[in-house]
N, C-alpha and C positions, 0 to 999 in steps of 0.2 A: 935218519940214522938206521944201521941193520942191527937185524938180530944177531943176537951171541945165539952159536947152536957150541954145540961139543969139540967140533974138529976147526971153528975160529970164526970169522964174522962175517954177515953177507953183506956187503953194500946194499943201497938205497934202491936200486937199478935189479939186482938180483931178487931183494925182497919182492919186488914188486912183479918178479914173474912167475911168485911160488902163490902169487894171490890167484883164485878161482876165477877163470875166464868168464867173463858174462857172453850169452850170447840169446837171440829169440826175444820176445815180445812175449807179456805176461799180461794178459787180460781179466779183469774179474767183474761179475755182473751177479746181480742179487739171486739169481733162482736159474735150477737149468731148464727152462723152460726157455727161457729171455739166452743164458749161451748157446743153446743150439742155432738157435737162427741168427746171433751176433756171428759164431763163429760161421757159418755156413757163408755169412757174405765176405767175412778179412781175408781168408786163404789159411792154409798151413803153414805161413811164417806166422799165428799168432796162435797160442794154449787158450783158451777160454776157460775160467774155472767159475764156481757159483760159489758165494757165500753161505747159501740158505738162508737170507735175510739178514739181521743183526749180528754180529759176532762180539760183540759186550754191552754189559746194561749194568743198570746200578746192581748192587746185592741185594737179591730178594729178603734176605733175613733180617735186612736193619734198612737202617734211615737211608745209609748209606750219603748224605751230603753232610759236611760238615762246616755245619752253621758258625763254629767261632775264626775259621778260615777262610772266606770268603764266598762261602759255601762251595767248596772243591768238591766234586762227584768224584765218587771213588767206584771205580767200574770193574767188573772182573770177565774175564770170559768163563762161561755156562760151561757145565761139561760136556753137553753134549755138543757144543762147538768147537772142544780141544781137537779135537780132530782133523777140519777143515781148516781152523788154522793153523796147525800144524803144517799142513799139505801147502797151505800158501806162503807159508813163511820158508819151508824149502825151495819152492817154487820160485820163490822172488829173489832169494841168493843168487841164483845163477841168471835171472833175466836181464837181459839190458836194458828194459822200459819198463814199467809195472804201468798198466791205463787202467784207470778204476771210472769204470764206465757202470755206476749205479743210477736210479731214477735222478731226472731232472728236478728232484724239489730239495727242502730242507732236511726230508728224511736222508735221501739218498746221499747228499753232500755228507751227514752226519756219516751214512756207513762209509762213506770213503775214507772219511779222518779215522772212524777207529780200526777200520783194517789197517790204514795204517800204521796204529799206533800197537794193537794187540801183534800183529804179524812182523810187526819189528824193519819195516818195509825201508829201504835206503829212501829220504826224502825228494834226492837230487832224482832219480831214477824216474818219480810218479809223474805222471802224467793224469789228468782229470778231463774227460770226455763227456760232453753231454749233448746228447740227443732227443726230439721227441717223438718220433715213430721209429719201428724199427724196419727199416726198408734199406736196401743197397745204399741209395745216393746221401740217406740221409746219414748213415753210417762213414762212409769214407767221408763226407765232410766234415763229421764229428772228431774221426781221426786225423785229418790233416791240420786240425787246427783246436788243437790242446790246451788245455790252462791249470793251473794252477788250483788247492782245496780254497773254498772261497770261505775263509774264517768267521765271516760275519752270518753265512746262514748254518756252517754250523752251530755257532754262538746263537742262535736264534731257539736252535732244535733243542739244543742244551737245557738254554732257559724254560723251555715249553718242558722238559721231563722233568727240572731240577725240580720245577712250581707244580708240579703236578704231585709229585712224588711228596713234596712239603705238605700239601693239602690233606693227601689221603693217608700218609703215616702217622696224620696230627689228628684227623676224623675220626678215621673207619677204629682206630682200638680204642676213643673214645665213646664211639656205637657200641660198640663189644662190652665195653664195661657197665653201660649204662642201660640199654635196651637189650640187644642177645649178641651172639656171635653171627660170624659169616658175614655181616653187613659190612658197608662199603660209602664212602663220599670220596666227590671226585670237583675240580673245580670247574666242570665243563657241564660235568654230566648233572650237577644237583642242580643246574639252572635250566636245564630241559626236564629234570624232573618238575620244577616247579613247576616250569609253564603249562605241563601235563596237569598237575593236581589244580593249580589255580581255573584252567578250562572245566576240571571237573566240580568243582565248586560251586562254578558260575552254573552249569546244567542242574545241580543240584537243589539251587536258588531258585531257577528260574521257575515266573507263573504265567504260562501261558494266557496271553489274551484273546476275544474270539472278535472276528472280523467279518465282514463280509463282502463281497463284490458280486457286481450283478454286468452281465453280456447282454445282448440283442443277437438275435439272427433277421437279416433282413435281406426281401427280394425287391433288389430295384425295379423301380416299373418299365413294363416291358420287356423285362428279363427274364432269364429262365434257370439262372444260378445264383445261388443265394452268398453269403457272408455273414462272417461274426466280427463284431465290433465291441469295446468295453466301456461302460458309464466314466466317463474320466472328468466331468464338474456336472456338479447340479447347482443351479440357481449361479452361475459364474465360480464357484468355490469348489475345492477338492471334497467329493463325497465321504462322509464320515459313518459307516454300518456299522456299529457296535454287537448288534445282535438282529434277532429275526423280528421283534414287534418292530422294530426302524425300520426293516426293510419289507415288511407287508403294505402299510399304504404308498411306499414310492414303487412297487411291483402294481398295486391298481390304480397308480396315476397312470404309469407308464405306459400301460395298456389300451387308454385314451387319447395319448399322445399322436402326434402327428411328427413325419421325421421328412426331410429331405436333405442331401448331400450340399453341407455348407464351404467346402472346401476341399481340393484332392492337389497334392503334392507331388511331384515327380522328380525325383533326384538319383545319382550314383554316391555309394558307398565302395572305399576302398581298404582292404586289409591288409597289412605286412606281414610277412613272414614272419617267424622266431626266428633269434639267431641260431647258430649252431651249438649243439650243446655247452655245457660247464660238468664240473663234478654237479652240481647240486639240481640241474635241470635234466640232467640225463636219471639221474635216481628218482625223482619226481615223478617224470613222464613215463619210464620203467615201472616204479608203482603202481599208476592210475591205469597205464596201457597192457603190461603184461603183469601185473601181480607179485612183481619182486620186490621182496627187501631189497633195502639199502646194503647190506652185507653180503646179499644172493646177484647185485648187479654189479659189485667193484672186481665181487671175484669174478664175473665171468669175463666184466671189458677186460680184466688184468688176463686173462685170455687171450683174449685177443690179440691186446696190445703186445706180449711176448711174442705169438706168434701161432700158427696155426699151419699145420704141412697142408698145402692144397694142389698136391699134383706136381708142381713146377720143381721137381729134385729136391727138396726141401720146405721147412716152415719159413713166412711171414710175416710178418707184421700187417695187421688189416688196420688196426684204428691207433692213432697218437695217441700218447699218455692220456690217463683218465683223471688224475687230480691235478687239474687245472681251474681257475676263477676266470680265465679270460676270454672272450670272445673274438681276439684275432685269430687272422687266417692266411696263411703266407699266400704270398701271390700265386706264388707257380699252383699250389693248390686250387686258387679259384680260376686260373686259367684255363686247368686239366675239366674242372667245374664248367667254364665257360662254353668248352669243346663239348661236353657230353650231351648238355642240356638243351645246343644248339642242334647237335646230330638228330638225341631222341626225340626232343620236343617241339624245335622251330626257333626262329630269331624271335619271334612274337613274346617269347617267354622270357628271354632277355632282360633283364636292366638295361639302359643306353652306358653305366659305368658299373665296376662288381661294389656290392655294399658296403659299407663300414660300421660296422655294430660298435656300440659304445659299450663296453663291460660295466655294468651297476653294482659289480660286487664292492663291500668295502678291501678297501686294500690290496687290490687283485693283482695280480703279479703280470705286466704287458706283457712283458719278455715272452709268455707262454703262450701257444695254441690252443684255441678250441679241441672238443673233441670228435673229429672230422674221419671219415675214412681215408687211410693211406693213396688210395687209389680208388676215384667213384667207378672207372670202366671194372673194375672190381662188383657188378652189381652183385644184391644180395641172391638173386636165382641162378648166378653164375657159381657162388661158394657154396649151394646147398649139400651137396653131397658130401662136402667135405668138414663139415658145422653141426654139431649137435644140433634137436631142439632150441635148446634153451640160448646155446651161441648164435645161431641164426633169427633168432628175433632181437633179440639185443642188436645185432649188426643189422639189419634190416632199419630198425627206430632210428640207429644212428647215421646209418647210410640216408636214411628218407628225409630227416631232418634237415643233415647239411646241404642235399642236393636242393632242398625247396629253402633253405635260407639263401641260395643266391639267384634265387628266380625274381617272376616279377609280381606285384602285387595280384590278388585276385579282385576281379571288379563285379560289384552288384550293381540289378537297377533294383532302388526303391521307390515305394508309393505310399504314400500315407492319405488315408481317409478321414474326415471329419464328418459325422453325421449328426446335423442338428435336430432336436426336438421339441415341440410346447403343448402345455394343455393349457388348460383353465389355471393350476396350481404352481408349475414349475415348468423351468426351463434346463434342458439335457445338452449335453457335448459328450459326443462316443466316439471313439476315436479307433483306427481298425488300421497295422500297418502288412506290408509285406515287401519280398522282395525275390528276385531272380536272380542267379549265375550271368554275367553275361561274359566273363572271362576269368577260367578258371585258376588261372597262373600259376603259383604256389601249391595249393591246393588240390592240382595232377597226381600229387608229389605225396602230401604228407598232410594232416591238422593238427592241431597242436589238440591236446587229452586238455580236459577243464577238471579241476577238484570236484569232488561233492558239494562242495560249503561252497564254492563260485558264487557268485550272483547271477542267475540264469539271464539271459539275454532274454528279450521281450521277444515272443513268441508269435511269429511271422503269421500273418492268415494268407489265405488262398485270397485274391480279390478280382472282382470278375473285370474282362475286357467290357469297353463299353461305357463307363462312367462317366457322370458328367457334372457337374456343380450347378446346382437347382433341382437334381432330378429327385422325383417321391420315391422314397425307398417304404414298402409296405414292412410293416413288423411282422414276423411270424413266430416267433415266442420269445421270452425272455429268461434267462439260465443264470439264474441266483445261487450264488456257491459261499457255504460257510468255512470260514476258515478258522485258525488258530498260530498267532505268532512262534515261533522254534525256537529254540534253544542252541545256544552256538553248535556244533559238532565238534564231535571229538579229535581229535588231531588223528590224521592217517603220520606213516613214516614221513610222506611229500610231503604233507602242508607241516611238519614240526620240522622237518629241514630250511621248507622257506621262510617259516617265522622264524628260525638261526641266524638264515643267511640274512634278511633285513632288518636282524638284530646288529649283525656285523661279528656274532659269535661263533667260534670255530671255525675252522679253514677244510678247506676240500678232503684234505686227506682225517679228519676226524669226527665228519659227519656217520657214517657209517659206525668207526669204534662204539660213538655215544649211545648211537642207538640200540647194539647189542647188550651194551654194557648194563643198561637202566631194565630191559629185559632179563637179563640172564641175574638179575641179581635178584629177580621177582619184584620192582619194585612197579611193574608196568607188563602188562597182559596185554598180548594183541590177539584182538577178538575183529572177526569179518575187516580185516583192514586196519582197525581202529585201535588206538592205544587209550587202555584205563588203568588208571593207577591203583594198587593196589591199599589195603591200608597198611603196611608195612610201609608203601611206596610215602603215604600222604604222614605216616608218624615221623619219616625220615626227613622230609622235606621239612616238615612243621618244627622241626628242634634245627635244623640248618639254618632254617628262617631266623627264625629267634635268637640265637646265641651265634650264629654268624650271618648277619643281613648282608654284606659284599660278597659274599661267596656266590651268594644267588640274587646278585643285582645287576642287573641289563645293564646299566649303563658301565659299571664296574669293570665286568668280563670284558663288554667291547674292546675298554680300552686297554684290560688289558693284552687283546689279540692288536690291537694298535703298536703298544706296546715292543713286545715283539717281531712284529712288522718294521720297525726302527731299528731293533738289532739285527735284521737280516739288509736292513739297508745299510749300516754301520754310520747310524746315526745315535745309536745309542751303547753304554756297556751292558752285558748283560748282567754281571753283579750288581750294580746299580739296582736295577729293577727289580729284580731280588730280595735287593735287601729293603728296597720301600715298599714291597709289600708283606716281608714277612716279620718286621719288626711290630706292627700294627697286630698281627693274625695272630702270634706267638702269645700277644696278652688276652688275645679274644679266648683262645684256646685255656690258658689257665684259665681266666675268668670260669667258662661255661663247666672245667672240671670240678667247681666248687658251686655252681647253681645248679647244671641240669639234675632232675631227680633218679633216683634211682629206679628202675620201671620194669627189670628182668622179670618180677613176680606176675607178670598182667600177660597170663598163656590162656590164648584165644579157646575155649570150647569146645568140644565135638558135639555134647549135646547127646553122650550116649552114658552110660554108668560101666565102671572099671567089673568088666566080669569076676575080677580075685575079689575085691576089696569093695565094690559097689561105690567109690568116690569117683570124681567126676574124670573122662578125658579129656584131655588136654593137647593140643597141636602145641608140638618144640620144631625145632630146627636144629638139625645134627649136620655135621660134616658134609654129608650129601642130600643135603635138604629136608625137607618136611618129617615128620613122622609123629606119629600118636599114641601120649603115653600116660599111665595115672599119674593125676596131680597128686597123691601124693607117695612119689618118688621124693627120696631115698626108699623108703620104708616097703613101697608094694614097686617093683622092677617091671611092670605088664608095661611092652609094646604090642604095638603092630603097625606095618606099613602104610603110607599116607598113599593114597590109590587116586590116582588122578583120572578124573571121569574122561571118555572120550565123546560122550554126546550121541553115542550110537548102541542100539539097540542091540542084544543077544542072537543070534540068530536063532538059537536053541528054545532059550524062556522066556525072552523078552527082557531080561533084567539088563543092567548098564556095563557095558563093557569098559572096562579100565585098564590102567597102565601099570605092569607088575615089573618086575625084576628078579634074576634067577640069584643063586647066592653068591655068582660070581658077577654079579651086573648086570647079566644082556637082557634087556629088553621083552618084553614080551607081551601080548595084550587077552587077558580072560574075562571070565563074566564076575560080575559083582556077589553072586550069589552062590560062590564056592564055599563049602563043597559041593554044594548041592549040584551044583550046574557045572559041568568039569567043561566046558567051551575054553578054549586056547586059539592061539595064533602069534605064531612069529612076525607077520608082514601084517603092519598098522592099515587097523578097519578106516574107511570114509565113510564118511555122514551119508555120500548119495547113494542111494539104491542100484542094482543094477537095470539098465534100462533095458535087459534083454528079457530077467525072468524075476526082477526086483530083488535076488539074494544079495547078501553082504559083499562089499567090492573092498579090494585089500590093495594097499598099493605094491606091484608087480616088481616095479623098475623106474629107473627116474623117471622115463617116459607113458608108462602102463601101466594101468589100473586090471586086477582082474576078480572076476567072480568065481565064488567058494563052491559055489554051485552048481555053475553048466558050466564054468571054467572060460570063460567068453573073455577076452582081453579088448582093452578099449583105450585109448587117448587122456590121461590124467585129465581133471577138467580144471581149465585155467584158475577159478577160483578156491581150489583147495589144493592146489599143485605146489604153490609156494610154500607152504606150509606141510606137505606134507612128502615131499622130494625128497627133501634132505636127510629121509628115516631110511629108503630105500636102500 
């Protein structure tokens, strides 16, 4: 039916020509890093606009779920995103297709439903695009064949903030009330705390026991090159040294002994390649190989991944999405793989078919690619010029990895030695192995980075040409070493992401959050790689423990990422799950606000005397962290600033240069021994010296270290670079 206007009625037909012409294609992608290079491949019949990431979340100020409703999220847009949706809600009136082409996971579906829902967006109009590299071919096939918002992984994404948010609005003001402010429980994060304190525990238990092993160096007869070989049974049994009086009479047995070679083996060993990366293996090998956080490699793949201007008129895409669990690889990928490896390498290097990696992750998503370079003839010496630092090694790991996951095995030759002994007293088995390249395959290419904590591989000896089974091997000393059993080590970022990942806890896109999150809250220090928990970190886990044991139970969290894993397959609802776990949690939480003790009064020491008042200092925690004030506040008001050492010498006095702050914040680093020592510095001292004239080295520029002194600029050195970049 028409409108009534003033002057009489319009028909059905007329109405419908006074509606706003749609016309154009209306594109939106999370950041414009990721539109530029979208738009540079559609053409000018398509707008590209960026969300800037999220454009609604719950209400920071409250619960924001409402538990007697089915726990409904109540979202609002931020204000600093009234803007942008503003722009796309005008935007989208007049297009004729809205394509919300955000990341391929559950985040990304999520921001497509709320742009929708906040931008007020015509439903019929949307179009859903997903891609996982951003490359031309991969784009227009993403466009020619569009779908629908897929309800079930937003319903997934939902679940994972509603339960998150449940957790830590029921926690973190029950921390506040009961121990201090500023603290924090998360349902992810307190179970990586744990695992942290519980490793530290166990180091803290542990008692070293002392060991020992004893070698041989021996010249076969008639030779003229020696070997070392290791006592591996005495008298038929695994030798047992507890200490050095054990091992002094089998050291002058030994020495009377007579040896000849009772057996030599001759075999090939062969290695496989790694698959091609994952989110949790690229962050790993990124740690161990180049010294980055988990936080410092997501943002630079997501670099990449948007795109990267290299010359050709525009930015590309160099590597697939980075939060993936999966190790497939589309064909055409291993075929362009197949071409390269044949050109640079030879057929030899070949598989006779391309590989097929199984993904070990729990619940890993097939559908998704590894994460592979867009293009290998893309190599990494071809984009240096065009790649920071820190972007070109990252792509380099990644490039080198996938190119030697579709290679062919590397082949050794092995030898293993047996060398028999006897005296009068006992009988000896020493055993002596090694091995040679005899085809390097894989390994042209790339190795794979080992943990610290690994279990070292038995360590190859040289072994001479010439052997033979009977021959006298003359003894020429014996090399008895005392040892001492270790103590587990501490978790690096890698090794607490892969004890995550075969926990089956957290998913690609939330390994990186946890681990800032357990840092930035002080509840966990990384010191040379290593995370140690702090005691704030072990008081917070210990009352988690206790008055909620499923919070931080392995088996619990797994299933609940299982869990949700079901609602993004739409096997499960999401209130459902919801509501079975927070009916249980709701009475934990009353409970624990009627046991845990009251504990705000127990402030940590300084160990110096209140200069007003002569009572003790006292370390609080204010708004912006630490600070140092008399205990007994109200009554005596003396602060002073909590100064955090830097570990580095004064250049002036010698005394400990620290980390200050002006009275508007910014940063700054002086001597400990102010007034006395008025030493400053804007740009953050390093530990190492300068290797020109040994003065104080300051970091310059992301890239550059320089000295105070002769002014000498140098290469940040990889080991303090990650750590100390992101001040620059």
């Amino acid at each position: 039916m028409g409108r009534t206007l003033a002057h009489g009625v319009l028909s059905g037909e007329e109405a419908e020509k006074l509606k706003p012409r749609r016309s154009g294609k209306l594109v939106i992608v999370e950041s414009p890093a990721k539109a530029r290079t979208v738009g540079r491949f559609l053409g000018k019949e398509y707008t590209v606009k960026a969300s800037i990431g999220h454009v609604r979340d719950l209400l920071r100020s409250q619960l924001s779920v409402d538990i007697e409703n089915d726990f409904e999220p109540k979202y609002r847009v931020p204000n600093e995103k009234k803007a942008v949706v503003k722009e796309i809600r005008e935007l989208a009136k007049s297009a004729e297709e809205v394509y919300l082409a955000t990341d391929p996971d559950r985040e990304g579906e999520a921001i497509a439903w709320h742009l929708i829902e906040a931008a007020s967006i015509d439903p019929k109009i949307v179009r859903r695009v997903v891609f996982h590299e951003i490359t031309e071919p991969a784009i227009k096939e993403a466009f020619a064949h569009p779908r629908g918002i897929d309800r079930a992984l937003v319903d997934a994404q939902q679940a994972r903030r509603v339960l998150d948010r449940l957790v830590g609005y029921n926690l973190s003001p029950l921390l506040w009330r009961k121990v201090r402010s500023r603290l924090s429980a998360g349902r992810v994060q307190s179970v990586a705390l744990r695992m942290i304190v519980e490793r530290e525990r166990e180091i803290q238990a542990f008692v070293p026991v002392e060991y020992w092993s004893i070698a041989a160096e021996f010249l076969p007869e008639g030779g003229e090159e020696t070997f070392v070989a290791k006592l591996a049974r005495l008298d038929g049994e695994e030798p047992s040294l507890g200490n050095e009086e054990q091992v002094r009479p089998i050291l002058q047995d030994m020495e009377g002994a007579r040896y000849w070679i009772s057996q030599i083996k001759q075999g090939e060993r062969r290695r496989n390649p790694a698959p091609p990366f994952i989110t949790s293996t690229l962050q790993q090998d990124a740690s161990r190989k180049l010294g980055f956080t988990a936080k410092r490699t997501m943002a630079l793949a997501q670099q990449l991944y948007e795109g990267i201007d290299i010359g050709s008129g525009g930015s590309v895409g160099l590597i697939t999405y980075m939060r993936t669990d999966s190790t497939n690889v589309s064909e055409l990928a291993q075929e362009e793989a197949r071409q390269y490896i044949a050109q640079r390498y030879g057929e030899t290097f070949l598989p006779a078919k391309p590989p097929r990696y199984k993904t070990k992750t729990l619940g890993a998503q097939e559908a998704h690619e590894a994460i592979r370079p867009t293009s290998v003839f893309r190599t990494p010496e071809s984009l240096r010029e065009f790649l920071n630092r820190d972007q070109f090694r990252l792509y380099q790991l990644i490039w080198q990895r996938f190119v030697a996951s579709q290679m062919n095995a590397a082949i050794f030759d092995t030898i293993s030695v047996e060398v028999s002994g006897r005296s009068t007293a006992h009988e000896y088995l020493l055993r002596a192995s090694g091995s040679a390249v005899r085809f390097s395959g894989y390994m042209a290419v790339y190795e794979e980075a080992k943990d610290e904590d690994s279990v070292p591989e038995e360590e190859a000896t040289r072994i001479p040409s010439g052997l033979a089974e009977g021959q006298v091997q003359k003894l020429v000393r014996l090399i008895p070493e005392q040892h001492f059993t270790q103590p587990p080590p501490r978790y690096t970022e890698a090794t607490l992401v892969r004890a995550l990942e075969e926990y089956g806890i957290g998913r690609p896109s939330t390994y990186a959050p946890i681990l800032s999150t357990i840092q930035q809250r002080g509840y966990v220090v990384r010191e040379n790689k290593r995370l140690i928990p702090t005691e704030t970190g072990m008081l917070v886990n210990d009352l988690i423990a206790q008055y909620f044991p499923e919070i931080v139970d392995y088996g619990f969290t797994a299933h609940m990422e299982e869990d949700l894993d079901r609602i993004a397959a739409g096997k499960e609802r999401w209130v459902d799950v919801i509501r079975q776990f927070y009916t249980p949690f709701a009475q934990l939480v009353s409970e624990a606000e009627r046991a845990i003790p009251e504990m705000k009064g127990e402030l940590e020491p300084v160990g110096r005397k209140c200069p007003e008042c002569d009572r003790e200092l006292v370390i609080r925690f204010g708004r912006y962290g630490k600070f140092i004030s008399c205990s007994g506040f109200p009554e005596c008001r003396y602060t002073e600033a909590w100064l955090e050492k830097m570990g580095v010498r004064c250049p002036r006095c010698g005394g400990e240069l620290v980390e200050r702050k002006t009275r508007r914040g910014r940063v700054f680093y002086g001597c400990s021994n102010y007034p006395e020592c008025g030493f400053t510095s804007w740009k953050r001292p390093l530990p190492a010296p300068c290797p020109e004239c040994g003065g104080l080295l300051v970091v310059a520029d992301k890239n550059n270290a320089q000295c105070l002194d002769c002014e000498e600029r140098f290469p940040l050195d990889e080991m303090v670079e990650d750590e100390m970049a992101s001040t620059a």
